[in-house]
C-alpha positions as CSV (number, residue, x, y, z in Angstrom):
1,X,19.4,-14.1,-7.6
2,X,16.2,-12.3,-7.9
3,X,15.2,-9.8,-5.0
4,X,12.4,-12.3,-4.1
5,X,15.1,-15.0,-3.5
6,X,17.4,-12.7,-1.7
7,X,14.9,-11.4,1.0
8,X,13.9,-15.1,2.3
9,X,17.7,-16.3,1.8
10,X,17.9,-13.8,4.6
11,X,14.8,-14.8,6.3
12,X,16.0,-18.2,6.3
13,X,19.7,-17.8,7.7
14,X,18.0,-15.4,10.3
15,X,15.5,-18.4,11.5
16,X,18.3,-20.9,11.6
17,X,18.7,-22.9,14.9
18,X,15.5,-20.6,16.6
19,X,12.6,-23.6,16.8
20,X,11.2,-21.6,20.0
21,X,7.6,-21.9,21.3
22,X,5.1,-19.5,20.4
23,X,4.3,-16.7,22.8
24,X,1.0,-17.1,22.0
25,X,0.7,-21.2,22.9
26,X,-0.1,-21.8,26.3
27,X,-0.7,-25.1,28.4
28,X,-2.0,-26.3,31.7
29,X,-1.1,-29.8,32.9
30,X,-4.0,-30.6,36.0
31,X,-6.5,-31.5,36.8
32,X,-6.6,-32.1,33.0
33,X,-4.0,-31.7,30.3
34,X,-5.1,-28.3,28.4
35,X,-3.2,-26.6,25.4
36,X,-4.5,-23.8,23.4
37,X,-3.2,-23.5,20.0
38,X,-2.9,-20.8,17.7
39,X,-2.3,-21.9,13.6
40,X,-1.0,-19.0,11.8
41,X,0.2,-19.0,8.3
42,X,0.8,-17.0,5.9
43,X,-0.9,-16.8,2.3
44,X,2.3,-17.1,-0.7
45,X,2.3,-14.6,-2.4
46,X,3.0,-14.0,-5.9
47,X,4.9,-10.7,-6.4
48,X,4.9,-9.7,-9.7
49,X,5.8,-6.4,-11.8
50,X,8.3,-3.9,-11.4
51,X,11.8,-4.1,-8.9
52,X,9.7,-1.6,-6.7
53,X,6.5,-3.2,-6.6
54,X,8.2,-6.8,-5.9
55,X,9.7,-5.5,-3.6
56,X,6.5,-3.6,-1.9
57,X,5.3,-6.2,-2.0
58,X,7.4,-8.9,-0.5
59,X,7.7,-6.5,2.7
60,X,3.6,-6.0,3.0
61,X,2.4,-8.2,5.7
62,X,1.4,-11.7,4.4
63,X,-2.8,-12.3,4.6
64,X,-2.7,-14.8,7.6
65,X,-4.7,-18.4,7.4
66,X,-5.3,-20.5,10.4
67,X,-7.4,-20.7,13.3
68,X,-7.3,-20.9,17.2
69,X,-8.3,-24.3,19.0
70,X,-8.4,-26.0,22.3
71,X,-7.4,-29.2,23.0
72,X,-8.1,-30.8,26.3
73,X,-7.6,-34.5,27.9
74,X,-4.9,-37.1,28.1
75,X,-4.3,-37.0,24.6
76,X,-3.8,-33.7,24.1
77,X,-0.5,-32.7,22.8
78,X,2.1,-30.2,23.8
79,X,1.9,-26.5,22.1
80,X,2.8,-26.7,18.3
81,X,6.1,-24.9,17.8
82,X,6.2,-21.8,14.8
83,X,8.4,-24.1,12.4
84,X,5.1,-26.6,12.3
85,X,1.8,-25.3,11.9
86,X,-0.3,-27.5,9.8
87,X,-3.5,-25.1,8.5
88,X,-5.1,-28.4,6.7
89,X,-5.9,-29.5,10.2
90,X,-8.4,-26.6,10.9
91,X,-11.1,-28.2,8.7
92,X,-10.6,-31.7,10.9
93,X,-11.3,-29.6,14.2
94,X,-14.9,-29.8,14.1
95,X,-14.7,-34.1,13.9
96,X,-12.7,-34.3,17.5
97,X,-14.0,-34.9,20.7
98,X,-11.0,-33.5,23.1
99,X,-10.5,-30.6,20.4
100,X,-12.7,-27.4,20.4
101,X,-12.0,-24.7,17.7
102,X,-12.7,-21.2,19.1
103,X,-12.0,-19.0,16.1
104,X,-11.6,-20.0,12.2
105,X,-8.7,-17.2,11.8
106,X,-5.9,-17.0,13.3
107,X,-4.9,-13.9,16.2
108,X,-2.0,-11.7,17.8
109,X,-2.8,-13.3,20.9
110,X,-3.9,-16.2,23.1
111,X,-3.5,-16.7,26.8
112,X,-4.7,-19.5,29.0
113,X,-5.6,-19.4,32.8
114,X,-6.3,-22.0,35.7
115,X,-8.6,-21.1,38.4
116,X,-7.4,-21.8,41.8
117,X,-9.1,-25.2,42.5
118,X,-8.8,-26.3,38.7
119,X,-12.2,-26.4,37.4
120,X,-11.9,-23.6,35.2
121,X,-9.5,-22.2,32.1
122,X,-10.3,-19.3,30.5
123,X,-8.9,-18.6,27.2
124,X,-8.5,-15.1,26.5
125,X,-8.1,-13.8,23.2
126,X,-8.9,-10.4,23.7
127,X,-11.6,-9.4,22.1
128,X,-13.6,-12.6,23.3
129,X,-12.6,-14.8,26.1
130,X,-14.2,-18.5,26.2
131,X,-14.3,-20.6,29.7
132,X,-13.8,-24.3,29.4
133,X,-15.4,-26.3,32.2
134,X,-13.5,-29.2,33.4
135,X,-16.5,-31.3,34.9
136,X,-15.3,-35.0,36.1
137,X,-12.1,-35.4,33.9
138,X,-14.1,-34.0,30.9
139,X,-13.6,-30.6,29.3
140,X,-16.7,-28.4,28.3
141,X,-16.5,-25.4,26.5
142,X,-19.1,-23.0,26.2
143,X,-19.7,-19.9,23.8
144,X,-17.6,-17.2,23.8
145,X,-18.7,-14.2,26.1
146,X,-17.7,-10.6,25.9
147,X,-14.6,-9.8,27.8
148,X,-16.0,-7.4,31.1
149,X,-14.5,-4.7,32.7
150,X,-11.8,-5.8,34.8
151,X,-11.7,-9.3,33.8
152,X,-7.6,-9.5,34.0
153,X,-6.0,-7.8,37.2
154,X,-3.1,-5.1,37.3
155,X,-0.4,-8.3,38.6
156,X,-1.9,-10.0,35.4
157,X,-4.5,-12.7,38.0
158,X,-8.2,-13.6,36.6
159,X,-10.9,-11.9,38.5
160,X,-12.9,-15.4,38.4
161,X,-16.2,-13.8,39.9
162,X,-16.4,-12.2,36.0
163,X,-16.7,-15.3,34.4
164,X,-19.8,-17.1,34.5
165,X,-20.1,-20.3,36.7
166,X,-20.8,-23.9,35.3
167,X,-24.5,-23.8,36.4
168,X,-25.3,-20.2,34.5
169,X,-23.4,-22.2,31.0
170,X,-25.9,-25.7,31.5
171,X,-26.6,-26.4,27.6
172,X,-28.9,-29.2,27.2
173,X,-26.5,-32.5,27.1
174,X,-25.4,-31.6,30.3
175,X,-28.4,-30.8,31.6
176,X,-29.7,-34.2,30.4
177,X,-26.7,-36.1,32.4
178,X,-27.8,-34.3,35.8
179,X,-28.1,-36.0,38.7
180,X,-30.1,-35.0,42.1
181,X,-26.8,-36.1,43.9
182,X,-24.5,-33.8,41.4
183,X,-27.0,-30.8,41.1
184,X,-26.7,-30.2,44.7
185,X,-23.5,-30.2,44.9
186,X,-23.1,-27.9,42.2
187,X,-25.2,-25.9,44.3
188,X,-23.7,-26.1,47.3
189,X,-20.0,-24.7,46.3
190,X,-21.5,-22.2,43.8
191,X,-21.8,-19.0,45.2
192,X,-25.3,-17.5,43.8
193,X,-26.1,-21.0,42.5
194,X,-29.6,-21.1,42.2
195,X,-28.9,-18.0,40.4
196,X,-27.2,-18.9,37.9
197,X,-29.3,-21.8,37.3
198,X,-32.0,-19.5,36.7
199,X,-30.1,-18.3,34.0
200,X,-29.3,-21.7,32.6
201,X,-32.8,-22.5,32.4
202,X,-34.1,-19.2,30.7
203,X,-31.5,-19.8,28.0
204,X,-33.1,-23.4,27.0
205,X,-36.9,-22.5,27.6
206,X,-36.7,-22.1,23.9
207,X,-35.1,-25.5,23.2
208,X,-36.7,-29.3,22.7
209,X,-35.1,-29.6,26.4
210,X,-37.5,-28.0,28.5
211,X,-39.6,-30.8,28.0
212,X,-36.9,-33.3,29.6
213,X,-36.6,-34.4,33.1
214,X,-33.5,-32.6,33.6
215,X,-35.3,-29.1,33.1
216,X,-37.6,-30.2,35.6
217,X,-34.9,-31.4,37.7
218,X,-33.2,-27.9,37.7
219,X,-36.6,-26.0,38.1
220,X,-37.4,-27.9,41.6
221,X,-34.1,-26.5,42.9
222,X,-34.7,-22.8,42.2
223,X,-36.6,-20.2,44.1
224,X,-39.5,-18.3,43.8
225,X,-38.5,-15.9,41.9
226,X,-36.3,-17.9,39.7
227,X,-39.4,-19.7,39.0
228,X,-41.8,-16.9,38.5
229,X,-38.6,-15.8,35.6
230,X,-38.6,-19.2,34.1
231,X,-42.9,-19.3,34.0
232,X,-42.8,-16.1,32.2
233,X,-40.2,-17.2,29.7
234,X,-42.4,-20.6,29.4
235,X,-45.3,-18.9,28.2
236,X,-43.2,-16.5,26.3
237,X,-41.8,-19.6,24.8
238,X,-45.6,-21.0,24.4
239,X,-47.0,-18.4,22.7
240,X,-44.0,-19.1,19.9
241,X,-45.3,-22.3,19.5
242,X,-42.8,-23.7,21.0
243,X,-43.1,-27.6,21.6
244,X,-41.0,-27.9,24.7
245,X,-43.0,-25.6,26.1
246,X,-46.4,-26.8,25.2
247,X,-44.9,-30.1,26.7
248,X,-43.6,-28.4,29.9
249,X,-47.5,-27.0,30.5
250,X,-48.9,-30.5,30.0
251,X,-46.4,-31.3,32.6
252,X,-46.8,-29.2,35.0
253,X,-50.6,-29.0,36.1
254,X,-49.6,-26.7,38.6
255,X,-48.6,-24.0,36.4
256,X,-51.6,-24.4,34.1
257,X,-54.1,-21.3,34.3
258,X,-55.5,-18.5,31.9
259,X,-52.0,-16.8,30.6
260,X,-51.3,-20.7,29.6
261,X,-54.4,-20.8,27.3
262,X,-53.9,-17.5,25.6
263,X,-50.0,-18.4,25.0
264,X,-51.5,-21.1,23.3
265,X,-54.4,-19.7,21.4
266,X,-51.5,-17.0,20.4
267,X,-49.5,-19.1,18.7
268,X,-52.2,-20.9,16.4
269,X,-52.6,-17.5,15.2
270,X,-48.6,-17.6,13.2
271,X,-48.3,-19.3,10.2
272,X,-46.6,-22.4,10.2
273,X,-48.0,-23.4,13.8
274,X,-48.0,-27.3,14.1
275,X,-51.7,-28.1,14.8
276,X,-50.8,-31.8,16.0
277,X,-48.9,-30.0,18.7
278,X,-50.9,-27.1,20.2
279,X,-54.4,-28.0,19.2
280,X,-54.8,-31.1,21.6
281,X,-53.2,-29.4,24.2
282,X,-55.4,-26.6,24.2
283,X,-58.1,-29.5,24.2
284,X,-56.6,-30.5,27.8
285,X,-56.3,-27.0,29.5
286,X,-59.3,-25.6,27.4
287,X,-62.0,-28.0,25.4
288,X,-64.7,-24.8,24.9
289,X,-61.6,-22.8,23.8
290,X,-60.2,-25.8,21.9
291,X,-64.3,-26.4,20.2
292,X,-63.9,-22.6,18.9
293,X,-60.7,-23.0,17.4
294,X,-61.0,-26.2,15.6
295,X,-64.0,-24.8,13.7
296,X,-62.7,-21.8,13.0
297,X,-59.6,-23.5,11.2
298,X,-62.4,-25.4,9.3
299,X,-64.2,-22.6,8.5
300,X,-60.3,-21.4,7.2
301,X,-60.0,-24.8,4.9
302,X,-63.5,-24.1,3.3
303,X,-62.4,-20.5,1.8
304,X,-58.8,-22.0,1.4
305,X,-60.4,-25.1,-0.9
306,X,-62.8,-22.8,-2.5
307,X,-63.0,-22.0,-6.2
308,X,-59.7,-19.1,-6.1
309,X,-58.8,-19.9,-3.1
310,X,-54.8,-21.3,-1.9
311,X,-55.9,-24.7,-2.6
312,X,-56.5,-23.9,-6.6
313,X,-52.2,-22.8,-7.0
314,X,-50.7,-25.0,-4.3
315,X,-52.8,-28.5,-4.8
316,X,-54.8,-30.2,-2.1
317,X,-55.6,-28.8,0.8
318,X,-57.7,-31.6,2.5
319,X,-59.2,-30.6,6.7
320,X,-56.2,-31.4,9.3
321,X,-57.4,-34.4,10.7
322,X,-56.3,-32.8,14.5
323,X,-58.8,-30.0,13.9
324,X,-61.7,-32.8,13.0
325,X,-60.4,-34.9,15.8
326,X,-61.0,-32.5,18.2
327,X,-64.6,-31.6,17.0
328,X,-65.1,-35.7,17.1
329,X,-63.8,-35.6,20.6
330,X,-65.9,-33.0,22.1
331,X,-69.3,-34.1,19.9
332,X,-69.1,-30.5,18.7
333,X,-71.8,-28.9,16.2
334,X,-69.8,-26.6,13.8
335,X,-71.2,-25.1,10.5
336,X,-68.5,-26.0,8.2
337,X,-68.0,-29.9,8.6
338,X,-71.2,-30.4,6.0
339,X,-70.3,-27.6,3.3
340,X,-66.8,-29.6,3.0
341,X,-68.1,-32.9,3.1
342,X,-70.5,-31.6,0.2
343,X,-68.0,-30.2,-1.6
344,X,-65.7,-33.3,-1.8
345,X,-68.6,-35.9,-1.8
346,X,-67.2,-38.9,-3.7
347,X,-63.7,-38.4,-2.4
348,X,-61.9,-42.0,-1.8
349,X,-60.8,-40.5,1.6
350,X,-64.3,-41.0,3.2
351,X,-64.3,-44.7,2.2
352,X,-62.0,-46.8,5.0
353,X,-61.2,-49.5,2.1
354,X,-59.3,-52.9,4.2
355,X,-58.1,-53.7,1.5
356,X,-56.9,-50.4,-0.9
357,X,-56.1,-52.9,-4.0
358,X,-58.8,-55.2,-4.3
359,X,-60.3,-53.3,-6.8
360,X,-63.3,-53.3,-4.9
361,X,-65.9,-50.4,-3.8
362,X,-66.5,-49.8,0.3
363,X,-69.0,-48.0,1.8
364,X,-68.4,-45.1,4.0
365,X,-66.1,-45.1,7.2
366,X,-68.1,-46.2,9.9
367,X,-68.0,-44.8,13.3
368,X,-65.8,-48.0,14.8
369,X,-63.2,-46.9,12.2
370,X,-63.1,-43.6,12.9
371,X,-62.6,-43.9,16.6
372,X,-59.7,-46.1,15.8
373,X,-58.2,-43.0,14.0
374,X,-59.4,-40.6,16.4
375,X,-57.4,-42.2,18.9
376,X,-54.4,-42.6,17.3
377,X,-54.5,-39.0,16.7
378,X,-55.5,-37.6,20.0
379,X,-54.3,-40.4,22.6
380,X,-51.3,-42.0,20.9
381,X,-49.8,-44.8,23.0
382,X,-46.0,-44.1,22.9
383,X,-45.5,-47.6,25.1
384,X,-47.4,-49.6,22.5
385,X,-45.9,-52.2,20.0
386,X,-45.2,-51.8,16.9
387,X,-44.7,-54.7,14.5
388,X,-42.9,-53.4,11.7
389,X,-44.1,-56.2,9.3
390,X,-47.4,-55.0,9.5
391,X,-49.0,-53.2,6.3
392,X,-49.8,-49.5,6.9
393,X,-53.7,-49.0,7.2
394,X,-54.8,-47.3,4.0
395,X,-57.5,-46.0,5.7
396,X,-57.3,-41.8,5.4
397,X,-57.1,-39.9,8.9
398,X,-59.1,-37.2,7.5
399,X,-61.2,-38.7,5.9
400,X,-62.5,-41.2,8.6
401,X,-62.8,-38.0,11.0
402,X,-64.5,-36.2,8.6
403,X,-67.6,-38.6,8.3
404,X,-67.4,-38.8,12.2
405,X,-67.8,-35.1,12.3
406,X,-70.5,-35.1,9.7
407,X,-72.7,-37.9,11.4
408,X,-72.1,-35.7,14.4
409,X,-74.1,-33.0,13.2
410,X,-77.1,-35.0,12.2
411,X,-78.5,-36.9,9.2
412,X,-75.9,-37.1,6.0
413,X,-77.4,-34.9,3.3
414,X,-79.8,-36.9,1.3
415,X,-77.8,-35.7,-2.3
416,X,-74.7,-37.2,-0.5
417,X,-75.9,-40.2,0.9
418,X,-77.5,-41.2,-2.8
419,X,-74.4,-40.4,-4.3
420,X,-72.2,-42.5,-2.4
421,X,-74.7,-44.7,-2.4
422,X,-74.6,-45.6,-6.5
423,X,-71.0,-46.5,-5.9
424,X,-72.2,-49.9,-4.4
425,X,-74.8,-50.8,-7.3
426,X,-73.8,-53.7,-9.6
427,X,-72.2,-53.1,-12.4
428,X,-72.4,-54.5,-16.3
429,X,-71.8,-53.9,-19.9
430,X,-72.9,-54.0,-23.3
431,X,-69.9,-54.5,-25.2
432,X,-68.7,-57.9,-25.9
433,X,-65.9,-59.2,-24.4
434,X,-64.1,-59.8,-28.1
435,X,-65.3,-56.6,-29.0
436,X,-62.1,-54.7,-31.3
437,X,-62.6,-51.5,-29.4
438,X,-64.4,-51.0,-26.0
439,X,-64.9,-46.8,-25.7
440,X,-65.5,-47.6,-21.8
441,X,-62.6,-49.4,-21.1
442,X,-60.3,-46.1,-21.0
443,X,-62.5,-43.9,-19.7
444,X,-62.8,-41.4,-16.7
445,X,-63.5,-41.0,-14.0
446,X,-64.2,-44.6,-13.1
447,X,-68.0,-45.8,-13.4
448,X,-68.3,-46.1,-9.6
449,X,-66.6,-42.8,-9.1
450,X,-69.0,-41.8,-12.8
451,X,-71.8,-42.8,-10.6
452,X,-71.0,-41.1,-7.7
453,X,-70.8,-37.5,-9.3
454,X,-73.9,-37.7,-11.4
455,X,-76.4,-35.1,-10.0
456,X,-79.7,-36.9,-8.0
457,X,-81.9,-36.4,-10.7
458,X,-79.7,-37.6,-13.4
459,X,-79.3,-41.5,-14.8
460,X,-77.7,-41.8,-17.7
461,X,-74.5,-39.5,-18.9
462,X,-71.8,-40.1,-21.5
463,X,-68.3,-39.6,-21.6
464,X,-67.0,-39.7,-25.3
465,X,-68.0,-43.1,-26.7
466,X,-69.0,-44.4,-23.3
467,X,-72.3,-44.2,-22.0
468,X,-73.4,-44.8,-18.4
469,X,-77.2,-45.5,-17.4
470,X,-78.5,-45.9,-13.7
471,X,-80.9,-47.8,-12.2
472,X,-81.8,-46.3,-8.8
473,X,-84.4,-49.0,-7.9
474,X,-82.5,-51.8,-8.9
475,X,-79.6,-50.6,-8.1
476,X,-77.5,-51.4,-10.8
477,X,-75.3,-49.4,-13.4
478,X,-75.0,-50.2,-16.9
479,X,-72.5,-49.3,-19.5
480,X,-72.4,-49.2,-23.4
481,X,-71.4,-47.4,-26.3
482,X,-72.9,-44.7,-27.8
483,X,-73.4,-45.3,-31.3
484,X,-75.6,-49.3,-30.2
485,X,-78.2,-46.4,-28.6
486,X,-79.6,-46.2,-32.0
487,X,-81.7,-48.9,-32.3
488,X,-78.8,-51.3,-32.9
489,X,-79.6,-54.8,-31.3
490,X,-77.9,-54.8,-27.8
491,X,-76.3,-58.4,-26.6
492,X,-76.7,-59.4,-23.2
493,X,-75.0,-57.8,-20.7
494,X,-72.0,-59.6,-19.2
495,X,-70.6,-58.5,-15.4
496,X,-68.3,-55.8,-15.6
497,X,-64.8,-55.7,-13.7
498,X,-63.0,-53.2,-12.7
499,X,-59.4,-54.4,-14.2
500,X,-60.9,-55.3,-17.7
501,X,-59.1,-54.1,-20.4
């Protein structure tokens, strides 16, 4: 027998007939069944090498693998004896809903306590303890805590005034499920409640929740001072970008005043900030404020879409249809809607096509269609009914606002009221239809879109064997090949249609 095989024949005999429970496995039985369960095993080795390093090596202490979890409610089962511990079921922790895993190793130690009155257990494992709040036959554990001073007494006893109450814990699901009837009475046997409800609610100004009813709920119940602290951490919060609290503010007209509007002119200053958020609600508490801003962002989007600018290594940058929404809203005069329009004049997005593939040419968005999209953008009806069979409107947010913006500011630029113009004039051809090759029927940009780009004072351009000619006063556009320009007869022209091939 090797000296491997010897040591654990040893082990083994010694182990015979002792199946005791862990010292480290504890269990309370009411108000609710807890157990607290520590897996521990240890890592096989593989001793190799020499008699001396085997046998170093078989009496090194084994790297442990486990973890410590919590199991709470009727179904939880009675501490796990050593002869049984089952590491697999570690990874499964996370998947039950009485079972809470507190640690993904294993420790030395574990102990359990009830308060007196059974609505808390603290589970102390030295370095950290974690409190597990039984709330009406449920179990709710919250995150670990540093252990205090003087958490444990000399006679061994919890000094319970050391661990935090279930109102200073509140995370947002629970917070959510509160009830007038059951906040009060939370508050009415907690001593220091409001308190500690304070510090509930300065831990989730920071979360989606503070825009719930349930923060609200909480924030009627505390003091003045506990609601000066939880203001401050609001526009903290705000200032972040934070959408709870934008939503909080919007709420709450009371607490609406100047900090409120810098918070929020603050945070459109990071990178990243979401403009559909922050922007209309600066419109609410601020519309002179929210003016500036919008067309300062556009004045950002010009150099951004300029030649070098972001726009020319990361794609299309087109104007956030918030920003132009705003200026729409507030019949604002800002420099920079006409350089863009200008600089993007025969974009699609400024044409509110019904019917995207028609293959037909629309005119311009008119202002009916662009207060549609203004207020789906500003004033979105959250009650209203969708129907879910119904085709998405092609028509571009931006791009409707952006002509809204433009007409805003006075008479559209004659160049780009010509230009958009041509894109309406009829259009023909030259080239018979059983023509062998037709050098206009592949080319690009599209004649309308052709049209549309030719400078004022140009009518006729040609694009490799393509030529294009324009007819301003009649209002029509012609196309043809290049080499029948010299002098050979032309045939009559025939309509033209966009799909030909």
């Amino acid at each position: 027998m090797t000296l491997r095989g010897w040591l654990l024949s040893l082990v083994a005999l010694g182990a015979c007939g002792r199946e005791r429970p862990d010292p480290r496995l504890a269990e309370v039985q009411a108000p609710v069944h807890v157990t607290v369960r520590v897996i521990d095993v240890a890592v096989e080795k593989n001793c190799e090498g020499t008699l001396s390093q085997q046998l170093s090596c078989l009496v090194t202490r084994a790297l442990r693998s486990g973890c410590v979890y919590v199991e709470a409610g009727a179904e939880a089962d009675a501490p796990e004896r050593r002869p049984r511990p089952d590491v697999g079921r570690c990874g499964s922790l996370a998947y039950a809903e009485h079972r809470f895993l507190l640690r993904n190793e294993p420790v030395r130690k574990a102990s359990l306590f009830l308060e007196p009155g059974g609505e808390r257990v603290l589970i102390d494992l030295v370095d950290t303890v974690h409190a597990l709040y039984l709330r009406d036959g449920v179990a709710v554990l919250q995150k670990p805590f540093s252990r205090p001073t003087g958490l444990t007494r000399p006679d061994g006893s919890v000094d319970w005034t050391l661990v935090p109450p279930f109102l200073a814990v509140l995370d947002e699901a629970q917070l959510r499920d509160l009830t007038e009837a059951r906040l009060d009475a939370l508050l009415a046997k907690t001593p220091g409640g409001r308190d500690a409800l304070t510090e509930s609610l300065l831990a989730l100004t920071g979360s989606a929740s503070a825009a719930e009813q349930g923060f609200d709920l909480a924030y009627s119940r505390l003091d003045e001072p506990g609601r000066q602290r939880v203001r401050e951490a609001m526009i903290t919060a705000l200032s972040e970008g934070n959408d709870g609290a934008v939503q909080w503010f919007l709420r709450h007209k009371e607490e609406q005043g100047l900090p409120v509007v810098e918070a929020l002119e603050d945070a459109m200053t990071l990178d990243g900030y979401t403009t559909a958020v922050l922007l209309p609600a600066l419109l609410e508490l601020a519309p002179q404020r929210a003016e500036k801003v919008a067309c300062d962002q556009l004045e950002q989007r010009w150099h951004q879409t300029a030649p070098g600018g972001v726009a020319e290594y990361e794609g299309s940058m087109p104007p956030d249809a918030t920003v132009l929404a705003v200026l729409v809203e507030r019949k604002a005069q800002c420099p920079w809607v006409l350089p863009l329009l200008e600089r993007e004049p025969c974009s699609w997005e400024l044409h509110c096509d019904p019917d995207f593939d028609d293959g037909k040419e629309t005119p311009l968005c008119t202002a009916e269609q662009a207060d549609k999209v203004l207020q789906r953008t500003l004033h979105p009806n959250p009650d209203a009914d969708v129907d879910e069979d119904e085709e998405e409107d092609p028509t571009s947010d931006w791009g409707a606002l952006l002509m809204a913006a433009a007409r805003i500011q006075g008479p559209l630029p004659q160049a780009f009221s010509l230009a958009n113009e041509r894109r309406q004039y009829q259009l023909s051809s030259t080239i018979p239809e059983d023509a062998d090759e037709d050098p206009c029927a592949e080319v690009t940009p599209a004649p309308a879109d052709w049209a549309c780009r030719l400078p004022p004072g140009i009518t006729t351009a040609k694009n490799q064997g393509c030529r294009l000619r324009l007819d301003d006063a009649k209002k029509t556009i012609t196309l043809s090949a290049v080499e029948l320009d010299a002098g050979v007869p032309l045939p009559l022209p025939r309509p033209w249609s966009l799909h030909h091939e």
